[in-house]
TORKOL-4160 file (C-alpha; in steps of 0.2 Angstrom, whole numbers, padded with zeros to 4 digits, m for minus):
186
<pt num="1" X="0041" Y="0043" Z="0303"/>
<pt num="2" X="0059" Y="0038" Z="0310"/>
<pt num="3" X="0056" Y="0021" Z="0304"/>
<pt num="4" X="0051" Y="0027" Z="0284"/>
<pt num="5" X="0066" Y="0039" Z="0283"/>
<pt num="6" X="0076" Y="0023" Z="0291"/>
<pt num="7" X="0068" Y="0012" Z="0278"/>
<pt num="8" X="0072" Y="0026" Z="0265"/>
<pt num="9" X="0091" Y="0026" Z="0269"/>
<pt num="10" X="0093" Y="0008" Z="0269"/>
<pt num="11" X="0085" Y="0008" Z="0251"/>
<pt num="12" X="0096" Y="0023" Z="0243"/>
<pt num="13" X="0111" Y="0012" Z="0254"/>
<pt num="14" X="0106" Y="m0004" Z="0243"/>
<pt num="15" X="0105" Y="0006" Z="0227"/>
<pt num="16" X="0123" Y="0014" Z="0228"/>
<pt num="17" X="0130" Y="m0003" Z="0233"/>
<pt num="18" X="0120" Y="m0009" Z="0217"/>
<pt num="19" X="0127" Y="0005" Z="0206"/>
<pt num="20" X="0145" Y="0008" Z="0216"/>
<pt num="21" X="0147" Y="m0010" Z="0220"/>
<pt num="22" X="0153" Y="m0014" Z="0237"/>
<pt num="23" X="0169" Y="m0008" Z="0239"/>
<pt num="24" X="0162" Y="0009" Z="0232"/>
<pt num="25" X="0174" Y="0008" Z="0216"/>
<pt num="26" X="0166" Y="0010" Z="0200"/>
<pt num="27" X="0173" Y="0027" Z="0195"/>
<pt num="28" X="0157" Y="0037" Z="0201"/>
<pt num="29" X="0159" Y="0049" Z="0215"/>
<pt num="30" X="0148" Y="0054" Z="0229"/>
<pt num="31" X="0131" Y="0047" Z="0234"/>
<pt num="32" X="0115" Y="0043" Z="0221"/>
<pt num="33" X="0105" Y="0058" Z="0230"/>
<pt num="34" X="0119" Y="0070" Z="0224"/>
<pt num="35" X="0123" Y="0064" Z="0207"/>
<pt num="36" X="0103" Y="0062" Z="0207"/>
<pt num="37" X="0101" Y="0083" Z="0215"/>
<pt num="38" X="0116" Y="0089" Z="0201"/>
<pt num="39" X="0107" Y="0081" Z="0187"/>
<pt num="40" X="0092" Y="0091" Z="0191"/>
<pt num="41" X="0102" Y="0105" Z="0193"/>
<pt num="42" X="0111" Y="0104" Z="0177"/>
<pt num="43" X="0092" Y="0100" Z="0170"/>
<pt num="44" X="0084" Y="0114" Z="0178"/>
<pt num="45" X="0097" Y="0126" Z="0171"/>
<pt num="46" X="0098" Y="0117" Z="0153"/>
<pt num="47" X="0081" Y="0123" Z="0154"/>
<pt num="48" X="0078" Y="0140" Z="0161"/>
<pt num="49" X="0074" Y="0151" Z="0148"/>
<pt num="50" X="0068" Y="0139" Z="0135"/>
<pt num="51" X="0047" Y="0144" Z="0135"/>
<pt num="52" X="0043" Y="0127" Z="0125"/>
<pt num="53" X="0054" Y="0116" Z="0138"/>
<pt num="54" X="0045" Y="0123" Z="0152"/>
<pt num="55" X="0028" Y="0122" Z="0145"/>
<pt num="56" X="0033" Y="0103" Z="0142"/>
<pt num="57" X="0035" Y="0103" Z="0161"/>
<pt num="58" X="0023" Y="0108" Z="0165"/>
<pt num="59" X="0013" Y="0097" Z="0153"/>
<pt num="60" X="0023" Y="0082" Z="0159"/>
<pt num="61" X="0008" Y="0075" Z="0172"/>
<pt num="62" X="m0005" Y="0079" Z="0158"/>
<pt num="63" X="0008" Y="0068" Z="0145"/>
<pt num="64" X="0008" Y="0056" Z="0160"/>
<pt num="65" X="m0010" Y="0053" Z="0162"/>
<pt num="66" X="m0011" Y="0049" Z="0141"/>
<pt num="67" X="0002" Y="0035" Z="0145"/>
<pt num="68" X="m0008" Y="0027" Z="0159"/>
<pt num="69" X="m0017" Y="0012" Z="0153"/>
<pt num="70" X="m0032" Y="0015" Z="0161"/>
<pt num="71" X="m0037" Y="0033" Z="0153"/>
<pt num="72" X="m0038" Y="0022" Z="0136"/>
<pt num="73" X="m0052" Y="0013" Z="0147"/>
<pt num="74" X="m0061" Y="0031" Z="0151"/>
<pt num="75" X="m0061" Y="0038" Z="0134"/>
<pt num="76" X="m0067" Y="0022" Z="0124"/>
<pt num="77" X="m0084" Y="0020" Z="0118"/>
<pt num="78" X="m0096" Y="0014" Z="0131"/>
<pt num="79" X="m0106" Y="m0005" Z="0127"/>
<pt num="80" X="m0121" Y="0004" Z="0120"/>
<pt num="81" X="m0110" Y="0015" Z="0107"/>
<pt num="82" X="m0100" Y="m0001" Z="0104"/>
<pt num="83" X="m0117" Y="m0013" Z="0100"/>
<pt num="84" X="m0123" Y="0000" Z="0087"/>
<pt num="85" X="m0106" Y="0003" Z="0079"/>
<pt num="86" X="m0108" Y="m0016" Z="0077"/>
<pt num="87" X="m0126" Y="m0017" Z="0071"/>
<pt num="88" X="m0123" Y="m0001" Z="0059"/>
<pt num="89" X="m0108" Y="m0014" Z="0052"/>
<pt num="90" X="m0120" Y="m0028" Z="0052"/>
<pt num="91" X="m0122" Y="m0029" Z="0033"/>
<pt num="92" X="m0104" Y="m0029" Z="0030"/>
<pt num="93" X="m0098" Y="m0039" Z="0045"/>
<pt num="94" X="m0109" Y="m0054" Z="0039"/>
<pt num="95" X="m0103" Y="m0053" Z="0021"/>
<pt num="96" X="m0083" Y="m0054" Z="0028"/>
<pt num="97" X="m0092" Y="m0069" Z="0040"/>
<pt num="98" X="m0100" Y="m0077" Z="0022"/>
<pt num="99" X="m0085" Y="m0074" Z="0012"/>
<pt num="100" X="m0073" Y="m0081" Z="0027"/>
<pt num="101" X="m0085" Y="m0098" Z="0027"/>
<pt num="102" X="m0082" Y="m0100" Z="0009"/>
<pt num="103" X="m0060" Y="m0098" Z="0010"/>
<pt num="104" X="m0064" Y="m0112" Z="0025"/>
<pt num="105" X="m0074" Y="m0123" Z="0012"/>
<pt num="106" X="m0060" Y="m0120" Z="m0002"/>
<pt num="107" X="m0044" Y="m0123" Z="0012"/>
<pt num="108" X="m0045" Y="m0139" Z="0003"/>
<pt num="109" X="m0041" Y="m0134" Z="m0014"/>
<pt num="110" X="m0027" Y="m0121" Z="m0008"/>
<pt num="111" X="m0020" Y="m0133" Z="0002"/>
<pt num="112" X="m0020" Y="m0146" Z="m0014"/>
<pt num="113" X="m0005" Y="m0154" Z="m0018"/>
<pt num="114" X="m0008" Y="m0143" Z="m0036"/>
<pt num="115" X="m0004" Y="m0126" Z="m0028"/>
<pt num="116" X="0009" Y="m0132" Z="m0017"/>
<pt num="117" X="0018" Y="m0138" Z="m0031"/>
<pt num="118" X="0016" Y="m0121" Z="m0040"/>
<pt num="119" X="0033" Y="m0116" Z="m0036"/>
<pt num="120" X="0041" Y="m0132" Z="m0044"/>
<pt num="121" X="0033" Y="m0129" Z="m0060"/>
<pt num="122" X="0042" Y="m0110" Z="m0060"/>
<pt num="123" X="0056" Y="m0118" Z="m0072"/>
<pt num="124" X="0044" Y="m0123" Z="m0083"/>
<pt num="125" X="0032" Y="m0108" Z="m0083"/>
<pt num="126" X="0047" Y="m0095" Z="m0087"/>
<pt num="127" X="0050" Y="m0102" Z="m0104"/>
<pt num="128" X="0031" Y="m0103" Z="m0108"/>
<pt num="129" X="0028" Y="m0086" Z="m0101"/>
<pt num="130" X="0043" Y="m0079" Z="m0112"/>
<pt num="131" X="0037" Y="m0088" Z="m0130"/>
<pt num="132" X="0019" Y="m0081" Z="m0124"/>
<pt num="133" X="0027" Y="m0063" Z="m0126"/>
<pt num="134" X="0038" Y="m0067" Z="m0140"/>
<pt num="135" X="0021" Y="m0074" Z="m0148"/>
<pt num="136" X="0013" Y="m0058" Z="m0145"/>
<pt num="137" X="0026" Y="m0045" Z="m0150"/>
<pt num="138" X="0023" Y="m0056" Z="m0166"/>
<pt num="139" X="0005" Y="m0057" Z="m0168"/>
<pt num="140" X="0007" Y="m0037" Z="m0166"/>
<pt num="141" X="0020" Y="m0038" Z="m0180"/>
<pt num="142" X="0009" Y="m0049" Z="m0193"/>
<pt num="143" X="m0007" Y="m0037" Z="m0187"/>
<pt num="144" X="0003" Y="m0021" Z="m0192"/>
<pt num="145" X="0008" Y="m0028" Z="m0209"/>
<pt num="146" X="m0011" Y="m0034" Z="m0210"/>
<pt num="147" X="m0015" Y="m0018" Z="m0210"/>
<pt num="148" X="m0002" Y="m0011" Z="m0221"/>
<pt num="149" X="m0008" Y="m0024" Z="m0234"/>
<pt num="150" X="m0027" Y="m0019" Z="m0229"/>
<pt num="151" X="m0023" Y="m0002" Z="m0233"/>
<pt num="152" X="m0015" Y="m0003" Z="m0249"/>
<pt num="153" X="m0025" Y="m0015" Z="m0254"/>
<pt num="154" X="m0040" Y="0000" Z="m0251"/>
<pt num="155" X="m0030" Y="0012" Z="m0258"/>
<pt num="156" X="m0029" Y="0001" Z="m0274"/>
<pt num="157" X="m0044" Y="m0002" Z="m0277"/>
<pt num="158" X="m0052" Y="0014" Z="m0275"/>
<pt num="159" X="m0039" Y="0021" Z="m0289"/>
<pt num="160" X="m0045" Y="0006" Z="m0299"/>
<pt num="161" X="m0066" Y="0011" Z="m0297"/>
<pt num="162" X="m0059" Y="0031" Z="m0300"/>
<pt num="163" X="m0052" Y="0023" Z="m0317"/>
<pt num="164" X="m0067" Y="0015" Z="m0322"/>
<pt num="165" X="m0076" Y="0028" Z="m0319"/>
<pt num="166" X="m0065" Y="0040" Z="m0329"/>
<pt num="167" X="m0068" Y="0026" Z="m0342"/>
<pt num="168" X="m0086" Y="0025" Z="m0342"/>
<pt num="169" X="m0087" Y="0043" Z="m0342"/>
<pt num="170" X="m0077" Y="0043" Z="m0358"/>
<pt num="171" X="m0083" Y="0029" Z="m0365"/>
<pt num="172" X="m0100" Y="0036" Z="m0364"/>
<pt num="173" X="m0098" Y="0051" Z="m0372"/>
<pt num="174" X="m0089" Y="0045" Z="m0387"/>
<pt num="175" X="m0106" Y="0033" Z="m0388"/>
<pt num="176" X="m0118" Y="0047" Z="m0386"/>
<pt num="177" X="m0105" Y="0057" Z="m0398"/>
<pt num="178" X="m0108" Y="0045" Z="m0411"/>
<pt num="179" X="m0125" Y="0040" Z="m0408"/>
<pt num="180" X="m0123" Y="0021" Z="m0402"/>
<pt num="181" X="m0134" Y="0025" Z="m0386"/>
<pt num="182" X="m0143" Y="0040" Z="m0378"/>
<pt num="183" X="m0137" Y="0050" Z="m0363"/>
<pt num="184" X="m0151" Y="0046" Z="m0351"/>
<pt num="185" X="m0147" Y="0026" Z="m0355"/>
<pt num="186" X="m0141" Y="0017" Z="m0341"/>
């Protein structure tokens, strides 16, 4: 027991010369296990009377164990669960091993010297692109006015059949008034 406590008081002896340096001068006063004892004093009464800080404490070895790499290992799925996640997933996993097969037989054409000169042709597609809108806004333009023209062109000819009809109306009854033809004719 002597030789632990020995053992321990060379360590904290190694660890102030580490922080305090040597010759002791660094600006901090007293040993680590005092600053060490008034920190946790200061702590303690930081958090006497605080009900959430101490239930945190108390929690602290439960928030431990979560950190330790080993309770990931206890609460994953066991080799069994694991084999029918993977066969419930079989469908799936061998339509992403199908789709991946076919990207490795394309690798070719994506690695063509076509798409890598893509961003090259950038300086050239930007014009295009803005005479393809300009094109368009146009096309809408010349559509509207089709329309415009379509309906007049409606509207016309629907006054025009109304007139004829008038006319026919008239006409037919000045025939029948004066006997050129009978009422049922045509």
């Amino acid at each position: 027991m002597a030789e632990i406590l020995e053992l321990l008081e060379q360590r904290i002896a190694a660890i102030e010369n580490r922080i305090f340096g040597e010759d002791g001068q660094n600006g901090i006063e007293g040993s680590v296990v005092d600053n060490v004892h008034s920190v946790k004093q200061k702590v303690t009464s930081l958090t006497t009377g605080k009900e959430k800080t101490q239930a945190l404490w108390k929690r602290l070895e439960e928030l431990n164990n979560y950190l330790d790499p080993e309770l990931s290992n206890k609460l994953s799925l066991g080799s069994e669960a694991k084999a029918d996640i993977i066969l419930a997933e079989e469908e799936q996993l061998t339509a992403q091993a199908g789709l991946l097969e076919k990207v490795k037989e394309l690798s070719s054409v994506l690695d063509s010297e076509h798409i890598n000169a893509v961003p090259g042709m950038s300086d050239k597609l930007i014009p295009l692109a803005t005479l393809q809108v300009e094109q368009q806004e146009r096309s809408q333009e010349l559509g509207e006015e089709a329309r415009k023209l379509l309906d007049s062109y409606n509207t016309i000819i629907t006054l025009l059949s109304q007139q004829f009809v008038q006319w026919d109306q008239i006409m037919t009854k000045y025939e029948v008034a004066h006997k050129i033809r009978q009422p049922d004719e045509y």
